[in-house]
C-alpha positions in Angstrom: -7.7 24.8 45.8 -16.5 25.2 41.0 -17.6 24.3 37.6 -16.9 26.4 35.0 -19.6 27.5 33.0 -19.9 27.1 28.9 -21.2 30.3 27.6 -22.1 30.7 23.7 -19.6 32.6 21.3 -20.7 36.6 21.8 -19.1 38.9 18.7 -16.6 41.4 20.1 -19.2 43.9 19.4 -21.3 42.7 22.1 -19.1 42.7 24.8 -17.7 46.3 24.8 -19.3 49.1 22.7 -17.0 50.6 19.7 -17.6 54.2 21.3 -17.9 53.8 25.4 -21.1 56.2 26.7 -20.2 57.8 29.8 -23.7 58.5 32.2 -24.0 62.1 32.9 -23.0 63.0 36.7 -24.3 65.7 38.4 -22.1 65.5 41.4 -19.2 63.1 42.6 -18.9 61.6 45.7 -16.9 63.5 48.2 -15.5 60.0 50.1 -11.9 59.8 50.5 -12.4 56.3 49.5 -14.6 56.6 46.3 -12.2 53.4 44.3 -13.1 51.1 46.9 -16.0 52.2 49.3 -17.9 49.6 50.3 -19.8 47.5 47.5 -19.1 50.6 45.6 -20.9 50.6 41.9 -17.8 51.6 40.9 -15.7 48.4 42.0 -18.9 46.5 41.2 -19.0 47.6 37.5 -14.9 46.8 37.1 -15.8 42.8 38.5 -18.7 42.4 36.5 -17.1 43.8 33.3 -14.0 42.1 33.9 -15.3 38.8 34.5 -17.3 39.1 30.9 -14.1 39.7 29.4 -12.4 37.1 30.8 -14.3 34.8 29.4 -13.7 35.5 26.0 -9.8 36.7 26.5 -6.5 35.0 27.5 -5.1 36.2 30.7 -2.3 38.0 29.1 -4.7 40.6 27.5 -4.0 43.9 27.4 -7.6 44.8 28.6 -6.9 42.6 32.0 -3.8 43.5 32.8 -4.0 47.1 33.3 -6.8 46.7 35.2 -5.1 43.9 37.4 -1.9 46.0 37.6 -3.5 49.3 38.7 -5.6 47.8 41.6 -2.6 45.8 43.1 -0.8 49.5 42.8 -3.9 50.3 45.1 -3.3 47.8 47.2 0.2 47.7 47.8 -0.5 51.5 48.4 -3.3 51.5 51.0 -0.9 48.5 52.9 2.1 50.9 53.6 2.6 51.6 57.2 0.1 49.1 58.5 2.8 46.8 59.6 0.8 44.1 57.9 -2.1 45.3 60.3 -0.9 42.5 63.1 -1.6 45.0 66.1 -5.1 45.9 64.4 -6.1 48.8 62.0 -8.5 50.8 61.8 -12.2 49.5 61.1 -12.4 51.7 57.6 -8.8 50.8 56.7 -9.9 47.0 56.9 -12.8 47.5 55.0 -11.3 49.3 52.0 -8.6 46.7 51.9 -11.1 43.9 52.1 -12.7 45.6 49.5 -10.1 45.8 46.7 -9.4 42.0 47.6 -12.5 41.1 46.9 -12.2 42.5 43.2 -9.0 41.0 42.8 -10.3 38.0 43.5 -12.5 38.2 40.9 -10.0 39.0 38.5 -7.8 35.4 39.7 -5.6 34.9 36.2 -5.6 30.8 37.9 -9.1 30.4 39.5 -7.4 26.5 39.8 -3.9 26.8 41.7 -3.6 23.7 42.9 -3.8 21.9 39.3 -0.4 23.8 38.7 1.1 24.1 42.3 4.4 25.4 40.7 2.7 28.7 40.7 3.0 28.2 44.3 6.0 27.2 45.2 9.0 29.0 46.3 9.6 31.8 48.9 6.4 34.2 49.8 6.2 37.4 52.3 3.4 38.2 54.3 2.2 41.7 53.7 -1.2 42.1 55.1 -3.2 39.5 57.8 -6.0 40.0 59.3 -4.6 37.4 62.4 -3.7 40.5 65.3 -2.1 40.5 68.1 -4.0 43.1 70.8 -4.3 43.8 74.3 -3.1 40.8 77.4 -1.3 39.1 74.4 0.9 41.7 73.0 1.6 42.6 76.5 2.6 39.0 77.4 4.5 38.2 74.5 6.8 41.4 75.7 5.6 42.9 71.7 4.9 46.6 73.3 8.4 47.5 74.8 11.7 45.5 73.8 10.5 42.7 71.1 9.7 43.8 67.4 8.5 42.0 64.8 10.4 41.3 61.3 9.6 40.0 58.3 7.0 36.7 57.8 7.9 34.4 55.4 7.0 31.1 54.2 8.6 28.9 51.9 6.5 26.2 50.0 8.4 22.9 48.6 5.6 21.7 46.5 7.6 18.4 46.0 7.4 17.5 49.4 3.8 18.8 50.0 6.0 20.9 53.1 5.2 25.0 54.0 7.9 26.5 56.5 7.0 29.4 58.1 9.2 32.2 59.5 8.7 34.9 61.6 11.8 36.8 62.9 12.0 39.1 66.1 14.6 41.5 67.3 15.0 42.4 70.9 16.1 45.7 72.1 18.6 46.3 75.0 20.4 42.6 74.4 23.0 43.9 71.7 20.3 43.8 69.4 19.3 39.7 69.3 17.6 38.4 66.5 15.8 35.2 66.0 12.8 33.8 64.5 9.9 31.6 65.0 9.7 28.1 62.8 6.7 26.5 62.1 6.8 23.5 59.5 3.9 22.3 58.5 2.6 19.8 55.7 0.0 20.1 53.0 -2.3 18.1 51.2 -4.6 19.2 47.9 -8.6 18.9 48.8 -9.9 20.8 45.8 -8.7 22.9 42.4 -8.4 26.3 44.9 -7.9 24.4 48.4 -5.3 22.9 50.7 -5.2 21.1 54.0 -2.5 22.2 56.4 -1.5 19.9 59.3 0.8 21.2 61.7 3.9 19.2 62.1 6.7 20.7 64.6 7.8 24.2 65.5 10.8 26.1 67.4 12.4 29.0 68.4 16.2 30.1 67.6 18.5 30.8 69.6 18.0 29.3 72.5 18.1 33.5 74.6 14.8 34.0 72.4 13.2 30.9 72.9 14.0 31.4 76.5 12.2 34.7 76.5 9.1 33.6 75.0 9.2 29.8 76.7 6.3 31.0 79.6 4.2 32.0 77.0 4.7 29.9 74.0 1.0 28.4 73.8 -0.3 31.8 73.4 2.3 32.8 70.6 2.2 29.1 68.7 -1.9 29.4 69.1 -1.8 32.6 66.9 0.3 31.4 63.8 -0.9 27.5 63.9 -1.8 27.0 60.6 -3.2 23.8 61.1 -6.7 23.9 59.2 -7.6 24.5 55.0 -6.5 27.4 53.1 -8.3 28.7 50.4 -5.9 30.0 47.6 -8.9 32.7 45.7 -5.8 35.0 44.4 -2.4 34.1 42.8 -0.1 35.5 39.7 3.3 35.9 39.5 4.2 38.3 42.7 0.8 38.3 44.4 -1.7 35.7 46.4 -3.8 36.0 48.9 -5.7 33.3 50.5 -8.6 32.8 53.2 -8.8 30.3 55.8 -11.1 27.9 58.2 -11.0 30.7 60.3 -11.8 33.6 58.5 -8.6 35.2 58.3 -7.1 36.5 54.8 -3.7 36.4 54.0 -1.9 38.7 51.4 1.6 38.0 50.7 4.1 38.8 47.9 6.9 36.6 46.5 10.3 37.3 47.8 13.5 36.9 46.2 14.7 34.8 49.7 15.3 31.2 48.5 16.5 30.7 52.3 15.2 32.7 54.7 
């Protein structure tokens, strides 16, 4: 929601040297993107050394949270004006974000989420997607002109094994409607990092929006059905990001919303 691997007791010494030897460079890269280029050696060097140390530190180090802390700067950098990349982003953009997930996912603090689904519960925004909405669809769902997109939330009660997600709309030129989207769904635990969702009901509120988007409702239910697994390969305290039967990642931060 993988078998951990014994390794014998290494000395601090052997893990990282006293004095830290820095490889002569005769000239630095000149890409914009040099922290996260694609399988950089850079972004390879901080997963492999990382992953050493975490095997002989507590999550709370000091060496691993820095690290932890200054890449999810990064991210939450390279995600501002992307509006969660739902009408597409460019190809490099998606590739440098992919990127820095990847190392954070190899810096997971709870490589076994769904042993303490606490960790999980509660009131999550979506940040970054790769689901988009492009071309006939947008144009259908009226998302070019006078509907805009809010936030996406979901709200996880891990007592009832229930996720509700949310995802509000405000239409121009009608005294400024709002409404949202509501898909419940329920959730059962298929491995240590892994959930299966089964879709249960969904709606639209009020009844004006749901009228609006009634002709089309297939097409906009078909792109946030979440029925399907979900792979939970990221999660602290304000951050997880998950992968699903489809491919798609999710990145979403916890929200202070308790009822959205």
């Amino acid at each position: 929601m993988g078998t951990k691997l014994l390794h014998p007791n290494i000395s601090p010494s052997h893990v990282l040297p006293s004095t830290p030897t820095i490889p002569k460079l005769t000239k630095l890269p000149t890409h914009k993107h040099f922290f996260f280029t694609s399988r950089s050696s850079f972004a390879i060097k901080v997963s492999d050394q990382t992953s050493n140390l975490l095997n002989n530190q507590t999550d709370n180090s000091p060496t691993n949270y820095p690290t932890i802390t200054h890449l999810k700067t990064k991210l939450n950098q390279t995600l501002q004006g992307l509006n969660r990349g739902i009408f597409g982003i460019p190809s490099e953009k998606k590739s440098e974000i992919e990127e820095m997930v990847k190392v954070l996912e190899g810096l997971n603090p709870n490589p076994n989420p769904t042993v303490d689904l606490d960790k999980l519960g509660g009131c999550w925004k979506l940040i970054y997607s790769t689901i988009t909405i492009l071309g006939s669809k947008r144009t259908k769902l009226g998302l070019r002109d006078f509907i805009s997109l809010g936030d996406f939330l979901q709200v996880i009660d891990v007592a009832k094994g229930k996720a509700v997600n949310e995802i509000m709309f405000n239409v121009r030129g009608l005294n400024l409607l709002s409404g949202k989207l509501v898909i419940e769904a329920s959730f059962n635990i298929s491995s240590k990092s892994r959930v299966d969702i089964r879709y249960d009901t969904s709606t639209i509120v009020p009844d004006q929006l749901m009228n609006m988007f009634r002709k089309n409702y297939d097409v906009l239910l078909g792109i946030f059905n979440p029925d399907g697994w979900l792979e939970i390969t990221y999660v602290d305290e304000t951050l997880r990001i998950g992968r699903d039967d489809k491919g798609n990642i999710f990145i979403l931060e916890r929200s202070n919303q308790t009822d959205p």
